[in-house]
C-alpha positions in Angstrom: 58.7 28.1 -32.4 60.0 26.3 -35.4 61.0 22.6 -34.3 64.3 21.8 -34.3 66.3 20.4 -37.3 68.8 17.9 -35.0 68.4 15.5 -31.9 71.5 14.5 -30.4 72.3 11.1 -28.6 75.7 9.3 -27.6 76.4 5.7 -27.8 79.3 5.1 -26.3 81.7 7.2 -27.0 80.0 8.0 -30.6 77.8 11.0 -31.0 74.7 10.8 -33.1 72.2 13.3 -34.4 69.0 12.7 -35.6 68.6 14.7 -38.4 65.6 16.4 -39.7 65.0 16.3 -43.5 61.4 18.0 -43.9 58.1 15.7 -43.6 56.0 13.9 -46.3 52.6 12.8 -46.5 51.2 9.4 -47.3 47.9 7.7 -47.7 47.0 6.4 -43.7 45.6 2.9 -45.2 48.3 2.5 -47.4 50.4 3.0 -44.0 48.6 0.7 -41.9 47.6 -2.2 -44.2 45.1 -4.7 -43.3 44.4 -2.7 -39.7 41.5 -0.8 -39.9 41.1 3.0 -40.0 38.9 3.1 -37.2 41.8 1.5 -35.3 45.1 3.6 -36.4 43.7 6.8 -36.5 42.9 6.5 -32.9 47.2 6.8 -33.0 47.6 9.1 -35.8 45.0 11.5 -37.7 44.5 11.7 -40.8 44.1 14.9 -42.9 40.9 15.8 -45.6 42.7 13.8 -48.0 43.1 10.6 -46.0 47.4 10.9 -45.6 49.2 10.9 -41.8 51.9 13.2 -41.6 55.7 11.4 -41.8 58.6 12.7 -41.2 62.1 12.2 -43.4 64.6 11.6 -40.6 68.4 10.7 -41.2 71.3 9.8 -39.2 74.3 11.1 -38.8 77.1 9.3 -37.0 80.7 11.0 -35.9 83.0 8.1 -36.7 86.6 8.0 -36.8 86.6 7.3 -40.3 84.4 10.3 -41.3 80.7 11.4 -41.1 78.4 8.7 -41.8 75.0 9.3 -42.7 72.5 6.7 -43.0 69.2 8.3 -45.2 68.9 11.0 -47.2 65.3 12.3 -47.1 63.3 12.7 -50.4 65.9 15.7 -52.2 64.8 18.3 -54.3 64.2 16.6 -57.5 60.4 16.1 -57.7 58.1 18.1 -60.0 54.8 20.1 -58.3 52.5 17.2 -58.8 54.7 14.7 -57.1 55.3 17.5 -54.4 51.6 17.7 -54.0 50.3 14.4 -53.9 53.2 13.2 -51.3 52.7 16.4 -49.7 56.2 16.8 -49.5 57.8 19.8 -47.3 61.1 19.9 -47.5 62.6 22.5 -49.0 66.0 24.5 -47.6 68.4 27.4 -48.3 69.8 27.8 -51.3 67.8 25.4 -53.8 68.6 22.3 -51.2 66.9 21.1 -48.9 66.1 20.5 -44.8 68.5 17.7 -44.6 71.7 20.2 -45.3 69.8 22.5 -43.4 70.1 20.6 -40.7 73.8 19.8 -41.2 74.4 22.9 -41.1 73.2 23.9 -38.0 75.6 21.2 -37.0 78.5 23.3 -38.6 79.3 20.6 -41.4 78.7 21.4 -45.3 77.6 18.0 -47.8 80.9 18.1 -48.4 82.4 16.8 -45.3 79.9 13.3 -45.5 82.4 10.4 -45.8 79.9 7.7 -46.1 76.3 7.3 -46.8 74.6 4.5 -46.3 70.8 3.7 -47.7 68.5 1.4 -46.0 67.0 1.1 -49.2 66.2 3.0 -52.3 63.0 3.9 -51.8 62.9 7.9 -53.0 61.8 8.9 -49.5 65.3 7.2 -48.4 67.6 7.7 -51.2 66.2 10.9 -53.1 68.7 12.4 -51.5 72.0 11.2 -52.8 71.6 13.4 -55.7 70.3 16.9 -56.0 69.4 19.3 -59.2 71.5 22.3 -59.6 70.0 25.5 -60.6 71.1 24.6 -64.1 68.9 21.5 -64.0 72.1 18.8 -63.8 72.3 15.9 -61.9 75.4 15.5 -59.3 75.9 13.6 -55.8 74.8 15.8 -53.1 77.6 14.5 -50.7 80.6 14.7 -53.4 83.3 13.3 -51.1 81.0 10.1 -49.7 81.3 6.9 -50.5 77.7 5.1 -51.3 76.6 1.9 -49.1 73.7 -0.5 -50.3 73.1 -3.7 -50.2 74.0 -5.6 -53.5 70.5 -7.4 -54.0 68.3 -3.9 -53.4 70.4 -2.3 -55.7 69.5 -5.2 -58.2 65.9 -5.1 -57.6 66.0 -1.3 -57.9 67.1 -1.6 -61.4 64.4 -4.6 -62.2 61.3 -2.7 -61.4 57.9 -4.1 -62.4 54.5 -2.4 -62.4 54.1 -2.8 -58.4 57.6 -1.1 -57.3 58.4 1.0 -60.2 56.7 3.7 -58.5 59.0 3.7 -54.8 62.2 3.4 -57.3 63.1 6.5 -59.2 65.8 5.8 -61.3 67.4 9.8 -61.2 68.0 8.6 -57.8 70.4 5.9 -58.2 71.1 5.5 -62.0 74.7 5.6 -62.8 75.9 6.2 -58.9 78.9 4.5 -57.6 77.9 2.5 -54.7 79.9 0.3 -52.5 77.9 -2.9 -52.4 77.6 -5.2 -49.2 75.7 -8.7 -49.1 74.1 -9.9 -46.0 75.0 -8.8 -42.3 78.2 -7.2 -42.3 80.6 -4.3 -40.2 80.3 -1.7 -42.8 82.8 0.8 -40.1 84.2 -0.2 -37.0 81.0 -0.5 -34.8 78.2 0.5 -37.7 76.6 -2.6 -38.9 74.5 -3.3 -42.1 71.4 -5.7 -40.6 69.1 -7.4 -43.4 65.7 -6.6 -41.8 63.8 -8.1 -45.3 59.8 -7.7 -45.9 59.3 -4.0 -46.9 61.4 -5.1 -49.9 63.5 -8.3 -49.8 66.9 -6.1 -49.2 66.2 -4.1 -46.9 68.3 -3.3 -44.0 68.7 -2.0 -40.6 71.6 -0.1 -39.6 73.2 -0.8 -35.5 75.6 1.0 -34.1 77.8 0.0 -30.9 80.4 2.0 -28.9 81.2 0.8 -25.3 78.5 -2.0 -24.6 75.4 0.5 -25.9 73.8 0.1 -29.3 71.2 2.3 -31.2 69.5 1.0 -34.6 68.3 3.0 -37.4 65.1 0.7 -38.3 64.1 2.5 -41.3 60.6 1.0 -42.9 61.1 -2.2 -40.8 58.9 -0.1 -38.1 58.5 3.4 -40.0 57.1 5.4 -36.6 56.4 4.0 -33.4 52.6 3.4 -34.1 53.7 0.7 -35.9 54.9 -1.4 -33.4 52.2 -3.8 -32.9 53.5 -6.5 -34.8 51.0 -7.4 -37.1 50.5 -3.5 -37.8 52.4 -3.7 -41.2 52.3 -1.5 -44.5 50.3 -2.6 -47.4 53.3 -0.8 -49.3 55.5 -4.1 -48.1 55.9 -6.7 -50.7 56.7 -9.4 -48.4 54.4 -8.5 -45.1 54.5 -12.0 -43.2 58.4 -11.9 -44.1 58.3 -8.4 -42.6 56.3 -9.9 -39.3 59.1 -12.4 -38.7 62.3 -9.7 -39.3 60.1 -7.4 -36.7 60.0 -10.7 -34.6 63.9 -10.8 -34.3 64.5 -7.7 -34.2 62.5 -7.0 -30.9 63.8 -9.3 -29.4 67.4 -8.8 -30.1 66.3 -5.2 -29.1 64.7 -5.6 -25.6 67.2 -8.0 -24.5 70.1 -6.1 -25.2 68.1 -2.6 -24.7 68.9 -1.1 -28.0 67.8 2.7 -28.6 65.6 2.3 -31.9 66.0 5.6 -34.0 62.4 5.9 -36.1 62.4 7.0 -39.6 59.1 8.0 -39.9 57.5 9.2 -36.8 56.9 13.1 -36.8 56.9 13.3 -33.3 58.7 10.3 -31.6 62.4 10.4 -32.5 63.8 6.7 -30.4 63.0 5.0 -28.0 63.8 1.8 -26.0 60.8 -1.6 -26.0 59.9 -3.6 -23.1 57.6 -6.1 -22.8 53.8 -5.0 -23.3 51.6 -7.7 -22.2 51.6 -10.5 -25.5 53.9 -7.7 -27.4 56.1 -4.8 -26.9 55.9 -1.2 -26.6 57.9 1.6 -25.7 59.0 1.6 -22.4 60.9 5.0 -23.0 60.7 7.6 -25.9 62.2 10.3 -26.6 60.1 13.2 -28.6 61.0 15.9 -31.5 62.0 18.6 -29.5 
């Protein structure tokens, strides 16, 4: 049985779905940094070719003000070699890909996306905004959204040098309209932009409230839930220890006020809630791809 493309929650009166965009494949030390090998793939095996399965999960929020989706998976822009070294699977119907696959199982089309918002612009989190036609063109794959970023990734997008020109593909973001945001801020009644800096200085986290409960799209501050020890950082962050201390606040903002943490990464664990776990924190419930 094929697994399925959506995971629905509620918080509060707001309805979220977890969305499925297809699943990539990175290198397992890259992944896990300084930890050793012998240690993280006791959580997660690698394959011949030393890369842990990762899954390209978005969020989409029913708001008042429109669907919001937060992410948009990897696209469909990549040549074969890309495709191949990433191990990228996510291709859909019709020349797209999972991600409006899974919408539509929802019963929505791209076009009825009011906002997007990107973590980052990293082209496993921002590939898709834009998607190749047939004819090879470039267009925004949710027409009627509006774009959310934070004003210093997008500025550090566009000044790549030789150590992040590779995570930022300019087809991805090069002459899009975004809305730009600076700092913590209420993007839409009860979704807020958190800066959660150290995978790349801008970097944020997105919360959502409704009725006293909150849920947070975490994104590459923990990419799956075997990265929860705190010290169990990527070597792909450029700022690690700034990374340790954003993990530091979060966690505790999170078990204290029992946020839902949505993972963006993990190809089996979708969310789940942290509780104290001896000197750190763990998950104290989880909820799995289903």
């Amino acid at each position: 049985m094929a697994p399925a493309l959506s995971t629905t929650f509620k918080v509060g009166r707001l309805t979220c779905h977890a969305l499925e965009g297809g699943t990539q494949r990175l290198d397992g030390g890259a992944m896990f940094g300084v930890v050793p090998k012998v240690l993280w793939q006791r959580r997660v095996a690698p394959d011949e070719r030393n890369r842990i399965p990762l899954a390209l999960r978005c969020l989409l929020v029913e708001h008042d003000d429109g669907l919001v989706l937060i992410d948009t998976g990897l696209g469909n822009k990549e040549d074969a070699k890309f495709i191949d070294i990433y191990g990228v699977q996510n291709q859909g119907a019709n020349g797209r890909t999972q991600l409006e696959d899974a919408l539509a199982t929802l019963g929505h089309a791209p076009e009825d996306v009011r906002w997007v918002i990107n973590t980052h612009l990293h082209f496993d989190h921002a590939g898709g905004d834009r998607f190749r036609d047939p004819s090879g063109r470039l267009g925004p794959s949710f027409p009627k959204a509006r774009y959310v970023v934070q004003k210093g990734e997008l500025d550090f997008a566009q000044h790549t040098n030789e150590r992040t020109a590779g995570s930022y593909l300019p087809h991805n973001f090069a002459d899009m309209e975004f809305t730009l945001i600076d700092g913590e801020i209420e993007i839409l009644p009860g979704i807020r932009g958190i800066p959660t800096p150290g995978h790349v200085p801008y970097h944020q986290s997105v919360l959502i409230e409704s009725g006293g409960e909150k849920a947070c799209f975490i994104a590459d501050l923990v990419p799956t839930s075997a990265h929860l020890p705190l010290p169990w950082i990527m070597g792909y962050d450029v700022q690690p220890l700034v990374t340790l201390e954003s993990r530091r606040r979060l966690y505790q903002r999170a078990e204290a006020e029992q946020w839902l943490l949505v993972f963006e990464h993990d190809p089996n664990v979708v969310s789940g809630r942290l509780g104290k776990d001896g000197k750190g924190f763990g998950l104290v419930q989880q909820n799995v791809l289903g």
